[in-house]
PyMOL Python script that loads the backbone (N, CA, C, O; Angstrom):
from pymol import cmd

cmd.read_pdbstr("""\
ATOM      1  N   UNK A   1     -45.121 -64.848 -81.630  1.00  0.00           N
ATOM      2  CA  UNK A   1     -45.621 -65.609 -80.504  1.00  0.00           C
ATOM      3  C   UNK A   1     -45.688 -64.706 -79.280  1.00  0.00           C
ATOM      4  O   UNK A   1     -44.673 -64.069 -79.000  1.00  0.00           O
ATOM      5  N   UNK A   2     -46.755 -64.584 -78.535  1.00  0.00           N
ATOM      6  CA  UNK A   2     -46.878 -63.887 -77.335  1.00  0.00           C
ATOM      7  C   UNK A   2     -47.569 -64.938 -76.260  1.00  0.00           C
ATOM      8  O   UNK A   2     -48.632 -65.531 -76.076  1.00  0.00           O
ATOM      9  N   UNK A   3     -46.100 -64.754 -75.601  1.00  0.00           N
ATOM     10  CA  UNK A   3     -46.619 -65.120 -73.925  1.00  0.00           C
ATOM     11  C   UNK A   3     -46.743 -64.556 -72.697  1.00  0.00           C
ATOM     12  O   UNK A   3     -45.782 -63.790 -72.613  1.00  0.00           O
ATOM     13  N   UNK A   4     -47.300 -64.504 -71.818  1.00  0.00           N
ATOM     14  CA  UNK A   4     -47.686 -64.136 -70.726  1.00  0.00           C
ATOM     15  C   UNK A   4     -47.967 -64.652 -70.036  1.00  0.00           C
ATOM     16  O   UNK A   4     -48.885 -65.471 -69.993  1.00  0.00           O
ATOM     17  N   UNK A   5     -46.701 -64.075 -68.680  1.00  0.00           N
ATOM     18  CA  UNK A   5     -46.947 -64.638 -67.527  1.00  0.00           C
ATOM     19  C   UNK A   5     -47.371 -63.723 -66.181  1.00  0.00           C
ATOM     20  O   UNK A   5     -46.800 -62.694 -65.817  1.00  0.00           O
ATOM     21  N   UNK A   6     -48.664 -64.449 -65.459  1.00  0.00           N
ATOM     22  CA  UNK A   6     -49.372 -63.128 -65.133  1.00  0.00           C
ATOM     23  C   UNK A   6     -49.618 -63.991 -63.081  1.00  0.00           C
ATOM     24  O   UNK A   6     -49.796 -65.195 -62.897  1.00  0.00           O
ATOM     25  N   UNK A   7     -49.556 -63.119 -62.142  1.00  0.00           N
ATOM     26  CA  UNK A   7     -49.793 -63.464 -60.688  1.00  0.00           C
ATOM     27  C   UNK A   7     -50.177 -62.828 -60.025  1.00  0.00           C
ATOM     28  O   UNK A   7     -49.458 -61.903 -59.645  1.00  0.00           O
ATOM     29  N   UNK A   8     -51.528 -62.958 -59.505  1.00  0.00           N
ATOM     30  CA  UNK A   8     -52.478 -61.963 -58.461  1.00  0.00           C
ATOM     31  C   UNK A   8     -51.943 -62.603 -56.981  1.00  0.00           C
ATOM     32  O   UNK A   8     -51.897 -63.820 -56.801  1.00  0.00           O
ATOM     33  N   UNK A   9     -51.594 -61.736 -56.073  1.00  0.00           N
ATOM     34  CA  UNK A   9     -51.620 -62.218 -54.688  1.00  0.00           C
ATOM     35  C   UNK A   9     -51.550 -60.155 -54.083  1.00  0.00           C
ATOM     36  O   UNK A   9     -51.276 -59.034 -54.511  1.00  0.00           O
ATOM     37  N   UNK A  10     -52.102 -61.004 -52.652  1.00  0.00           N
ATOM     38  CA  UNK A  10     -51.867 -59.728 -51.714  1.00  0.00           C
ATOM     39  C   UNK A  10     -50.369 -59.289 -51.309  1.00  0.00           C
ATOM     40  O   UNK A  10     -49.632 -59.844 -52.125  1.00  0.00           O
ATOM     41  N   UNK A  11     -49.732 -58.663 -50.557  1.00  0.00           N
ATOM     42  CA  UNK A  11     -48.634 -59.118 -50.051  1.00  0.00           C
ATOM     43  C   UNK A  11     -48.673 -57.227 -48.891  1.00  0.00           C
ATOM     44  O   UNK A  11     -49.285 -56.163 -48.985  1.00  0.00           O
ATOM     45  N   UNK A  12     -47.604 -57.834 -47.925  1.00  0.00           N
ATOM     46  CA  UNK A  12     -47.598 -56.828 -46.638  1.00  0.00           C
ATOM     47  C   UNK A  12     -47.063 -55.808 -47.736  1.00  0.00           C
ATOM     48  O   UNK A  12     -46.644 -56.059 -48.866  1.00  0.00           O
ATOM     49  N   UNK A  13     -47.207 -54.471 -47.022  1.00  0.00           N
ATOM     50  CA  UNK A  13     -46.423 -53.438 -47.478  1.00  0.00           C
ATOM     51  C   UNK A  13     -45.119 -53.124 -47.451  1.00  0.00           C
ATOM     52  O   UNK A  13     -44.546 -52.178 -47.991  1.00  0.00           O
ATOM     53  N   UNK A  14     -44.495 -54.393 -46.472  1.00  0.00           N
ATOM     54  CA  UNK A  14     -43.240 -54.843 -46.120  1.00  0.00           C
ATOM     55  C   UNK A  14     -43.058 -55.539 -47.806  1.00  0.00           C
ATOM     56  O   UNK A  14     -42.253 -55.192 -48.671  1.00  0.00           O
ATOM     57  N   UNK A  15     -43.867 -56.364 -47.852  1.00  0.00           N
ATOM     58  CA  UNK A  15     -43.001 -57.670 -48.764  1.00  0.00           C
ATOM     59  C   UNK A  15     -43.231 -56.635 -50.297  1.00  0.00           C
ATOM     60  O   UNK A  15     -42.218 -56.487 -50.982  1.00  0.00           O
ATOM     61  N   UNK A  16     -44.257 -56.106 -50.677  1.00  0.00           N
ATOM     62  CA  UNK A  16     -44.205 -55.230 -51.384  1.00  0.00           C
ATOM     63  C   UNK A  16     -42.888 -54.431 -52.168  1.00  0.00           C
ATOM     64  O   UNK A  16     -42.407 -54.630 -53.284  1.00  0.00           O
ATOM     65  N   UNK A  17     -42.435 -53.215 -50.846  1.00  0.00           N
ATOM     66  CA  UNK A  17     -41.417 -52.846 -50.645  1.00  0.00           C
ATOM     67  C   UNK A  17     -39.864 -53.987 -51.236  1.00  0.00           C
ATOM     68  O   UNK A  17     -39.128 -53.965 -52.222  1.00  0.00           O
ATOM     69  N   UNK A  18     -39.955 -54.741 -50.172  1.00  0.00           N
ATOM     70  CA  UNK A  18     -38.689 -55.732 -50.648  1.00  0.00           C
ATOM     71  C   UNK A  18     -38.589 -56.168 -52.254  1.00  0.00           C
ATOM     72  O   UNK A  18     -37.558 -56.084 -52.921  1.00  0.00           O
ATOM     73  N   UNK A  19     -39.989 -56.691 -52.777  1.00  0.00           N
ATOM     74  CA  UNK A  19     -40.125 -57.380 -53.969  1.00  0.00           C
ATOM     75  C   UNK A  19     -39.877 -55.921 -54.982  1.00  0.00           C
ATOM     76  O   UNK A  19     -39.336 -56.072 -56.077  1.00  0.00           O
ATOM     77  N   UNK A  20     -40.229 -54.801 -54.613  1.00  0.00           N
ATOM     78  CA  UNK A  20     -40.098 -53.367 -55.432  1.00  0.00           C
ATOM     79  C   UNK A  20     -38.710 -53.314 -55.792  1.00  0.00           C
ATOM     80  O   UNK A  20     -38.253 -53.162 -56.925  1.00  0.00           O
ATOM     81  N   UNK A  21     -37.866 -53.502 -54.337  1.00  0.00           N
ATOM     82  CA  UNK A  21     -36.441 -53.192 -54.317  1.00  0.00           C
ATOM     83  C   UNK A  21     -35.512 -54.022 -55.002  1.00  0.00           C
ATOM     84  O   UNK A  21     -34.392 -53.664 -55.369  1.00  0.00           O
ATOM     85  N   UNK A  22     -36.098 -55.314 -55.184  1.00  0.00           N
ATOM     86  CA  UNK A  22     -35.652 -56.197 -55.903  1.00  0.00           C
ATOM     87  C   UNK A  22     -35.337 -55.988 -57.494  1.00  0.00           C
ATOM     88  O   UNK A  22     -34.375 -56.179 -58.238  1.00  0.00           O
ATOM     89  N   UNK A  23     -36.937 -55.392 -57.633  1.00  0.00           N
ATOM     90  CA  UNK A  23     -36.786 -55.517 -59.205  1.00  0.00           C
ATOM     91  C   UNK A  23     -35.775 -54.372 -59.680  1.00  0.00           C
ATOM     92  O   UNK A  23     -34.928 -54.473 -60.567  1.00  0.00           O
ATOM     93  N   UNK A  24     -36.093 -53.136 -58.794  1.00  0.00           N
ATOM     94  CA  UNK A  24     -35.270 -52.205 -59.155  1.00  0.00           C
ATOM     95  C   UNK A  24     -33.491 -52.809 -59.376  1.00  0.00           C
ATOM     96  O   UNK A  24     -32.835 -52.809 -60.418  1.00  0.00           O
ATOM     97  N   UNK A  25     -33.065 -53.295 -57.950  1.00  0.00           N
ATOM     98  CA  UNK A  25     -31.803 -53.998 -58.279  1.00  0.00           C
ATOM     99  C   UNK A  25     -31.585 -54.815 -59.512  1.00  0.00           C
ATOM    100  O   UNK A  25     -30.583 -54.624 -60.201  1.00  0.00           O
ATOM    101  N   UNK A  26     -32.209 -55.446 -59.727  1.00  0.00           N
ATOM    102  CA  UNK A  26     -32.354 -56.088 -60.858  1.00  0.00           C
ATOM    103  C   UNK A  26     -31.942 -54.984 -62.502  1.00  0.00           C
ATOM    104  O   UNK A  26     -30.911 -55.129 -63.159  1.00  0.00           O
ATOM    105  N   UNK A  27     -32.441 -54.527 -62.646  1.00  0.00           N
ATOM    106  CA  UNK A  27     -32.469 -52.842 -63.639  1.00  0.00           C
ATOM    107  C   UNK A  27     -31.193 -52.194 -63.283  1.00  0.00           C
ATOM    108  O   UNK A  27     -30.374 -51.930 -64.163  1.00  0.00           O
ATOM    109  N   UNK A  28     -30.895 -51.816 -61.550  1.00  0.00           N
ATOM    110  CA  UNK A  28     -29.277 -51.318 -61.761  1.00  0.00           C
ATOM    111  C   UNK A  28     -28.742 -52.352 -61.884  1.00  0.00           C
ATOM    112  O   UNK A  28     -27.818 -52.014 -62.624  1.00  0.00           O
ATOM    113  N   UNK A  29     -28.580 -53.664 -61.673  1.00  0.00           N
ATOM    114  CA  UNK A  29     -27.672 -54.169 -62.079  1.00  0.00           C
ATOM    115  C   UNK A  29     -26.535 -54.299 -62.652  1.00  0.00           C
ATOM    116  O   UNK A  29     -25.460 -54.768 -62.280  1.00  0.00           O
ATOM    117  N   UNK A  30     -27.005 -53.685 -63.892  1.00  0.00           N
ATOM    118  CA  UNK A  30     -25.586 -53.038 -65.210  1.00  0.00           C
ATOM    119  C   UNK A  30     -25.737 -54.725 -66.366  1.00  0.00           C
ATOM    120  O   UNK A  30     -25.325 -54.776 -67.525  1.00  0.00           O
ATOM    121  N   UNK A  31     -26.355 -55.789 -65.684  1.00  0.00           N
ATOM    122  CA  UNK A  31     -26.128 -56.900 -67.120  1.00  0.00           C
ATOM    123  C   UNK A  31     -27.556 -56.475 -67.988  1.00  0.00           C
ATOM    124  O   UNK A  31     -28.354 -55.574 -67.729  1.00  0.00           O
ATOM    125  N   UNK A  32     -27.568 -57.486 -69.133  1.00  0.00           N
ATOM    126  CA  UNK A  32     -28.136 -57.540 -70.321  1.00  0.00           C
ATOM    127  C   UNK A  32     -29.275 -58.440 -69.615  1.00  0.00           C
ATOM    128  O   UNK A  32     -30.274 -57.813 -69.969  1.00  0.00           O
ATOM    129  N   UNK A  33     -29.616 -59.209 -69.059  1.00  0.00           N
ATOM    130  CA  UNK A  33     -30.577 -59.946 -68.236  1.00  0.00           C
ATOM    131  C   UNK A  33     -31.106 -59.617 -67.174  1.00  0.00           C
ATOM    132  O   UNK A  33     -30.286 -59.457 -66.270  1.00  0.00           O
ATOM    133  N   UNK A  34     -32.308 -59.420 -66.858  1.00  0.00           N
ATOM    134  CA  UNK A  34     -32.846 -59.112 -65.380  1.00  0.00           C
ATOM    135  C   UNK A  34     -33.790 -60.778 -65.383  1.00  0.00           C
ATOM    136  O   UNK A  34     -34.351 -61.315 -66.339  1.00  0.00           O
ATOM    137  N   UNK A  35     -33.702 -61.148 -64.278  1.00  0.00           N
ATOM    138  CA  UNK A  35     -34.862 -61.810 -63.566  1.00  0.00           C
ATOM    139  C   UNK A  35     -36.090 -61.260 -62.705  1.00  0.00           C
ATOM    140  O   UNK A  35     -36.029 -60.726 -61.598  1.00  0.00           O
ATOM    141  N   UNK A  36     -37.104 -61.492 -63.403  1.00  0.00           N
ATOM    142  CA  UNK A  36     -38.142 -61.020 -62.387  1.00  0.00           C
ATOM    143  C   UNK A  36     -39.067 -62.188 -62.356  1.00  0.00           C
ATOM    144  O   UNK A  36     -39.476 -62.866 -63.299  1.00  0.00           O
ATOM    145  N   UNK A  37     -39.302 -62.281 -61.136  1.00  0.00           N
ATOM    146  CA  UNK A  37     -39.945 -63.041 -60.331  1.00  0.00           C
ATOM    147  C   UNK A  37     -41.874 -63.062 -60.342  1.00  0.00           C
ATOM    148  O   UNK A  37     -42.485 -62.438 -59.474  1.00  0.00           O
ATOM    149  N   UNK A  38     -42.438 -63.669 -61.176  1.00  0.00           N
ATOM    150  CA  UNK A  38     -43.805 -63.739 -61.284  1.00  0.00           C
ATOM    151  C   UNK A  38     -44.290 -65.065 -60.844  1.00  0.00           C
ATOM    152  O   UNK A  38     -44.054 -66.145 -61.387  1.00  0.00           O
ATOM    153  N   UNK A  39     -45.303 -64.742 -59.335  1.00  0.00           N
ATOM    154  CA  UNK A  39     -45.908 -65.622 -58.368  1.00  0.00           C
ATOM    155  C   UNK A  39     -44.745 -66.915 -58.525  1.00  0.00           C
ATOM    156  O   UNK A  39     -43.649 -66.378 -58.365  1.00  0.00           O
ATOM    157  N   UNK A  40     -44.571 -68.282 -58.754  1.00  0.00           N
ATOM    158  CA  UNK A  40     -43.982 -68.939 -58.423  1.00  0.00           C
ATOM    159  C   UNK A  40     -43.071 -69.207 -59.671  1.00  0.00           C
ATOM    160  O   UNK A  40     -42.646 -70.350 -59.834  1.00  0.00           O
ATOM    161  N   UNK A  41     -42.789 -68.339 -60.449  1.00  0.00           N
ATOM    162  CA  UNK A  41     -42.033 -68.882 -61.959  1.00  0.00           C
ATOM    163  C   UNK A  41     -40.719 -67.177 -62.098  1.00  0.00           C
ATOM    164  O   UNK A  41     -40.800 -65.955 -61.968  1.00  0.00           O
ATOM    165  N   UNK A  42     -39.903 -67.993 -62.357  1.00  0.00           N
ATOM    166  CA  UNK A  42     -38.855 -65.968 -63.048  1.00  0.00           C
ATOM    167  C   UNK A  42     -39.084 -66.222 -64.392  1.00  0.00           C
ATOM    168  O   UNK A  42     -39.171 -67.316 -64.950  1.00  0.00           O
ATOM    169  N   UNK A  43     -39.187 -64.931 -64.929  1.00  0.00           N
ATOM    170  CA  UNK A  43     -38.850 -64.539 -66.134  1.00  0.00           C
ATOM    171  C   UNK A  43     -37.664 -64.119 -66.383  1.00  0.00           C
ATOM    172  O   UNK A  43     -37.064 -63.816 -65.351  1.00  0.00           O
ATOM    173  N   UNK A  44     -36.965 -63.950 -67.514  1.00  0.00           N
ATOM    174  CA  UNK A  44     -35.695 -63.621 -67.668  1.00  0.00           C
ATOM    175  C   UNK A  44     -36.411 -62.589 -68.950  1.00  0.00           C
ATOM    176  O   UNK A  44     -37.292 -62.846 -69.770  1.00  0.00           O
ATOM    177  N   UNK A  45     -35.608 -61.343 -68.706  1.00  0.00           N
ATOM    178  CA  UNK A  45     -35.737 -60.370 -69.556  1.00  0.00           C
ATOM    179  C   UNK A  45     -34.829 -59.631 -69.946  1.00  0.00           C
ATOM    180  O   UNK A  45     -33.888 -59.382 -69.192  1.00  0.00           O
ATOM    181  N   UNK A  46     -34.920 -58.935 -71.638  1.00  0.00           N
ATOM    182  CA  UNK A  46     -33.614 -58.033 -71.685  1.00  0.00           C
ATOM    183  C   UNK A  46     -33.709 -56.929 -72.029  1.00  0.00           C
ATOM    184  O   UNK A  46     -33.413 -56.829 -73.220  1.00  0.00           O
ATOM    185  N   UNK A  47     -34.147 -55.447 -71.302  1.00  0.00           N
ATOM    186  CA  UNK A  47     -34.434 -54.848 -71.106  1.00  0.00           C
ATOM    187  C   UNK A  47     -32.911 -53.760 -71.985  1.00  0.00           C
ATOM    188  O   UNK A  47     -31.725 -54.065 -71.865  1.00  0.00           O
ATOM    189  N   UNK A  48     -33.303 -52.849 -72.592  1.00  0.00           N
ATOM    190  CA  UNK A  48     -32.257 -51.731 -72.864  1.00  0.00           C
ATOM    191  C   UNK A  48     -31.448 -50.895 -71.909  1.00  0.00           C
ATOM    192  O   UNK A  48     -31.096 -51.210 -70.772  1.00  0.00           O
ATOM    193  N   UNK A  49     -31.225 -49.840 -72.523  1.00  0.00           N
ATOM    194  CA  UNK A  49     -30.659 -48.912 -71.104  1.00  0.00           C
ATOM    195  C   UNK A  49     -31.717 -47.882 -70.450  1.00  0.00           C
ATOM    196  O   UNK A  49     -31.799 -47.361 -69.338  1.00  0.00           O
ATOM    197  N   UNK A  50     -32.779 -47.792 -72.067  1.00  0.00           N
ATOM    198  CA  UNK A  50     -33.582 -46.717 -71.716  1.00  0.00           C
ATOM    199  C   UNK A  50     -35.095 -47.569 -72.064  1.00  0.00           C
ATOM    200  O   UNK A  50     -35.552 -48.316 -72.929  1.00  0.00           O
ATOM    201  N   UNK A  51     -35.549 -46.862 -70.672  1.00  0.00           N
ATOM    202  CA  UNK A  51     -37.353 -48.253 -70.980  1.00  0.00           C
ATOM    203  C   UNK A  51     -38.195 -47.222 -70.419  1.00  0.00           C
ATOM    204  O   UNK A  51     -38.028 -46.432 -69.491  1.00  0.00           O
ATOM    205  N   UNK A  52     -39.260 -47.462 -71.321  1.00  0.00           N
ATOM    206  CA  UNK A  52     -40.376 -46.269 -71.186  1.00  0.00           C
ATOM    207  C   UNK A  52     -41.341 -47.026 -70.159  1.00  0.00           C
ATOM    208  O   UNK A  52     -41.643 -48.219 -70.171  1.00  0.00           O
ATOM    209  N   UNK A  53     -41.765 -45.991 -69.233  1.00  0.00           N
ATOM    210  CA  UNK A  53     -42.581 -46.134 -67.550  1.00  0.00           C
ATOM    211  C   UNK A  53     -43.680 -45.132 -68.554  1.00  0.00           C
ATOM    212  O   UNK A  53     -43.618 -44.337 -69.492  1.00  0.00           O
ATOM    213  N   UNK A  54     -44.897 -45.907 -67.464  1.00  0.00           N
ATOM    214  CA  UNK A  54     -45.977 -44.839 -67.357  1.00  0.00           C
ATOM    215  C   UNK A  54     -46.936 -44.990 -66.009  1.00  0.00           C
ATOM    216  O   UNK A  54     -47.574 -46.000 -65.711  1.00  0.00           O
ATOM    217  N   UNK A  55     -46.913 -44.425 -65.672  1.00  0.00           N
ATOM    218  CA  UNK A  55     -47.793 -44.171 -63.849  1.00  0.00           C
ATOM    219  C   UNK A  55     -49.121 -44.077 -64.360  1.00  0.00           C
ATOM    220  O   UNK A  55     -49.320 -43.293 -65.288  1.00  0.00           O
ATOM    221  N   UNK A  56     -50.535 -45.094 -63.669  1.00  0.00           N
ATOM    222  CA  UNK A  56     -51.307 -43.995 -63.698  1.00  0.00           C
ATOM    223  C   UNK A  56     -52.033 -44.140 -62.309  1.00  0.00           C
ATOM    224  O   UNK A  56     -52.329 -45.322 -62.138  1.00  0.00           O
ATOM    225  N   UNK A  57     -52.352 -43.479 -61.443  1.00  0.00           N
ATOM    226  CA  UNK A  57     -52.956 -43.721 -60.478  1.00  0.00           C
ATOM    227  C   UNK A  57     -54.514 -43.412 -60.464  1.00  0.00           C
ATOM    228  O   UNK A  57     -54.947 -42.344 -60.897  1.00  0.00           O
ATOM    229  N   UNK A  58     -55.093 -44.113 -60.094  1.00  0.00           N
ATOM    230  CA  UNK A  58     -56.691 -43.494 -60.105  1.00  0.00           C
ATOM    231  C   UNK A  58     -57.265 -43.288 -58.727  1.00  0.00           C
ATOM    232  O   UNK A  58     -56.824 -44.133 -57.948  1.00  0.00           O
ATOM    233  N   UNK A  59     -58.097 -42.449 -58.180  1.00  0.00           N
ATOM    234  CA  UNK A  59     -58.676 -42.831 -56.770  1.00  0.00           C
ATOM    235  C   UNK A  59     -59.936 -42.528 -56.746  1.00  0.00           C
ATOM    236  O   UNK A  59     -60.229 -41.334 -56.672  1.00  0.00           O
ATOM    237  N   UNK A  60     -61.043 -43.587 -56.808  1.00  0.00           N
ATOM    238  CA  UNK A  60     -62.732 -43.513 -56.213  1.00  0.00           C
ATOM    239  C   UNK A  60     -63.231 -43.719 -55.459  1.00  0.00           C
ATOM    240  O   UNK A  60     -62.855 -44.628 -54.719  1.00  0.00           O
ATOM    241  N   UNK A  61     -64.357 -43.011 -55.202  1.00  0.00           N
ATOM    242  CA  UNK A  61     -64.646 -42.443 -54.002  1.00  0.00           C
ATOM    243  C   UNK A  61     -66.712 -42.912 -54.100  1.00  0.00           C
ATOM    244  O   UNK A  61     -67.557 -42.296 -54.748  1.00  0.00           O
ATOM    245  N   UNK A  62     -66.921 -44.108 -53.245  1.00  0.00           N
ATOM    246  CA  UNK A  62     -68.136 -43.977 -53.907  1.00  0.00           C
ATOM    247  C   UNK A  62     -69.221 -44.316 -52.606  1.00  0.00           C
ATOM    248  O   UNK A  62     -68.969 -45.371 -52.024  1.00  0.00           O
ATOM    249  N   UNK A  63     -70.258 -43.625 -52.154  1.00  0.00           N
ATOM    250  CA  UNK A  63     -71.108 -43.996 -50.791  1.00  0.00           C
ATOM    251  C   UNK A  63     -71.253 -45.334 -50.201  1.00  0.00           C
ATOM    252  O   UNK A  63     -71.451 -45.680 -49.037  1.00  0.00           O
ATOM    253  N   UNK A  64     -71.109 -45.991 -51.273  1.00  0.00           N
ATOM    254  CA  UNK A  64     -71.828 -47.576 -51.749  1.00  0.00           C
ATOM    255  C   UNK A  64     -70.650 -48.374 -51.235  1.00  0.00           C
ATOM    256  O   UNK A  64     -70.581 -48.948 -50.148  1.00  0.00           O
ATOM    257  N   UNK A  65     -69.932 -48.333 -51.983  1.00  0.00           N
ATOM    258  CA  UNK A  65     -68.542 -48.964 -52.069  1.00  0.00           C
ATOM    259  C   UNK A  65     -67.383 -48.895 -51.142  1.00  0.00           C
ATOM    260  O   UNK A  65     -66.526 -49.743 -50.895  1.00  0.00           O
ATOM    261  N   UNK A  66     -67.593 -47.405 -50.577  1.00  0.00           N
ATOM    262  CA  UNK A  66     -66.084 -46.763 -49.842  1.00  0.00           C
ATOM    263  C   UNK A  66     -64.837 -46.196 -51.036  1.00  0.00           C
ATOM    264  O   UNK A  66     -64.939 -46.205 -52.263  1.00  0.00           O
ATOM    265  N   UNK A  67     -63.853 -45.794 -50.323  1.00  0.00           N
ATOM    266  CA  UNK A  67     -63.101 -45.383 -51.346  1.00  0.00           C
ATOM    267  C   UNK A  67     -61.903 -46.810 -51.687  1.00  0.00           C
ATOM    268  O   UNK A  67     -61.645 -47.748 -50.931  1.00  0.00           O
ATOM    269  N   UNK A  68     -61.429 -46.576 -52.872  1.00  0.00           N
ATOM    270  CA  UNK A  68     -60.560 -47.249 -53.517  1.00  0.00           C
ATOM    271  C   UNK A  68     -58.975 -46.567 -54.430  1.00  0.00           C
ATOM    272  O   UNK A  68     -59.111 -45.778 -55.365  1.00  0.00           O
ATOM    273  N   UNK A  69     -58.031 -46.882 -54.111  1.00  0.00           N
ATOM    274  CA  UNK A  69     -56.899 -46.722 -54.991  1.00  0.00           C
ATOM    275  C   UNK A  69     -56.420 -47.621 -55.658  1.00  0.00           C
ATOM    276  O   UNK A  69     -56.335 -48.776 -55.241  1.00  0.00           O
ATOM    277  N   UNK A  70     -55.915 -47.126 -57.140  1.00  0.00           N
ATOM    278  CA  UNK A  70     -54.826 -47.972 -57.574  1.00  0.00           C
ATOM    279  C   UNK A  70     -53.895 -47.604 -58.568  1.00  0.00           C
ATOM    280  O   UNK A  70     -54.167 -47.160 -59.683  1.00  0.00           O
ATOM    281  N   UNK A  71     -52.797 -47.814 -58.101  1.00  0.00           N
ATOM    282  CA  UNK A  71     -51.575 -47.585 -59.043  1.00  0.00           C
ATOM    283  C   UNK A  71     -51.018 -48.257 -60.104  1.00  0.00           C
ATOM    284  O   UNK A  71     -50.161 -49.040 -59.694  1.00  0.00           O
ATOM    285  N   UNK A  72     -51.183 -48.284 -61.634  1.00  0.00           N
ATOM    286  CA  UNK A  72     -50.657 -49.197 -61.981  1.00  0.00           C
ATOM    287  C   UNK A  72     -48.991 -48.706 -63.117  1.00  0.00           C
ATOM    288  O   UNK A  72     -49.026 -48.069 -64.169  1.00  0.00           O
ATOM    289  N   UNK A  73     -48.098 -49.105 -62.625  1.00  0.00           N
ATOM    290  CA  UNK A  73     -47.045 -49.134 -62.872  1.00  0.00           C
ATOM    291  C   UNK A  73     -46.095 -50.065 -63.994  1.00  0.00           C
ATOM    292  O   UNK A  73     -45.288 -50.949 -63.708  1.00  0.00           O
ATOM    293  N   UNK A  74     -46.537 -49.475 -65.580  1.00  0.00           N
ATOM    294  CA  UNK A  74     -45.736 -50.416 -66.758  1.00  0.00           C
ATOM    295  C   UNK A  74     -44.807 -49.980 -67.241  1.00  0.00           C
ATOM    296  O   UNK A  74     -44.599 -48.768 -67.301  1.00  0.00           O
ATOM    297  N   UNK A  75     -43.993 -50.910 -67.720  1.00  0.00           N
ATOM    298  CA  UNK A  75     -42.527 -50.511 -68.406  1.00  0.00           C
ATOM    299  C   UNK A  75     -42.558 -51.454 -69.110  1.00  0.00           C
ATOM    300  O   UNK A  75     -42.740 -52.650 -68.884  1.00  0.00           O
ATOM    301  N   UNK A  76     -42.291 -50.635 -70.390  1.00  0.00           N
ATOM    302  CA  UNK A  76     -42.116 -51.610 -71.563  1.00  0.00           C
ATOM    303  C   UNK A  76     -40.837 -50.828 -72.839  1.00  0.00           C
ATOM    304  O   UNK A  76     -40.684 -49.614 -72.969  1.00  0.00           O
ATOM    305  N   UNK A  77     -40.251 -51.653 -73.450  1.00  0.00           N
ATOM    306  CA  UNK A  77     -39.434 -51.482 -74.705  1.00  0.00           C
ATOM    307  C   UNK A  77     -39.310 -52.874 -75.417  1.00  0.00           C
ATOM    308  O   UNK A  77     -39.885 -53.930 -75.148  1.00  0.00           O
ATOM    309  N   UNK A  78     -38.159 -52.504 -76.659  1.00  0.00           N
ATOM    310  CA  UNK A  78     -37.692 -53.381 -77.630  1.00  0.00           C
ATOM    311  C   UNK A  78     -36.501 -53.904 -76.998  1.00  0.00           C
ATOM    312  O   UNK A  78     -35.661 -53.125 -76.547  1.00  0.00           O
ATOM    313  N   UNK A  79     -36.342 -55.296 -76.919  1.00  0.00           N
ATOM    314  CA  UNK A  79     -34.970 -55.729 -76.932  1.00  0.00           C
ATOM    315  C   UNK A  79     -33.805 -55.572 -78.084  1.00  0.00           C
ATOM    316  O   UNK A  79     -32.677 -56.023 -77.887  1.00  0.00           O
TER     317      UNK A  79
END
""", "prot")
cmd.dss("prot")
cmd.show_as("cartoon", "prot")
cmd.util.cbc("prot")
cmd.orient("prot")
C-alpha cells in the first residue's frame, strides 16, 4: 500500500528556515519517531540512523521567462 501525503504553499524565508529547523530537530532528536508536519496533517515516521539525501539544484536562465531556481531536497530509507 502506498500513501502520500503531499502540500504546495509559499512561505517567508523566515518560516522556511524555522519549518527547516524543525525537521532537522526532529532527526536529532535521538527517538525512533519523527513528526513531520505536511500543510495541515503530521506524519509520523521512522527513519534509521543512517538515511540517504540527494541535492539537486537546477538554475534557468531564459529571455522569455527570466531566470528561475530550484532545489529539491529527498531523503529516503527502509524502516
Amino acid at each position: 500500500m502506498t500513501e502520500r501525503t503531499t502540500a504546495d504553499e509559499t512561505m517567508t524565508r523566515s518560516e522556511l528556515a524555522a519549518y527547516l529547523a524543525s525537521l532537522g530537530d526532529e532527526f536529532e532528536g535521538g527517538g525512533d519517531e519523527i513528526n513531520v508536519t505536511v500543510g495541515n496533517k503530521t506524519v509520523d515516521l521512522n527513519p534509521p540512523e543512517s538515511v540517504n539525501v540527494s541535492v539537486d539544484v537546477v538554475e534557468r536562465s531564459s529571455m522569455l521567462r527570466g531566470n528561475r531556481e530550484t532545489i529539491t531536497i529527498e531523503l529516503n530509507w527502509k524502516p
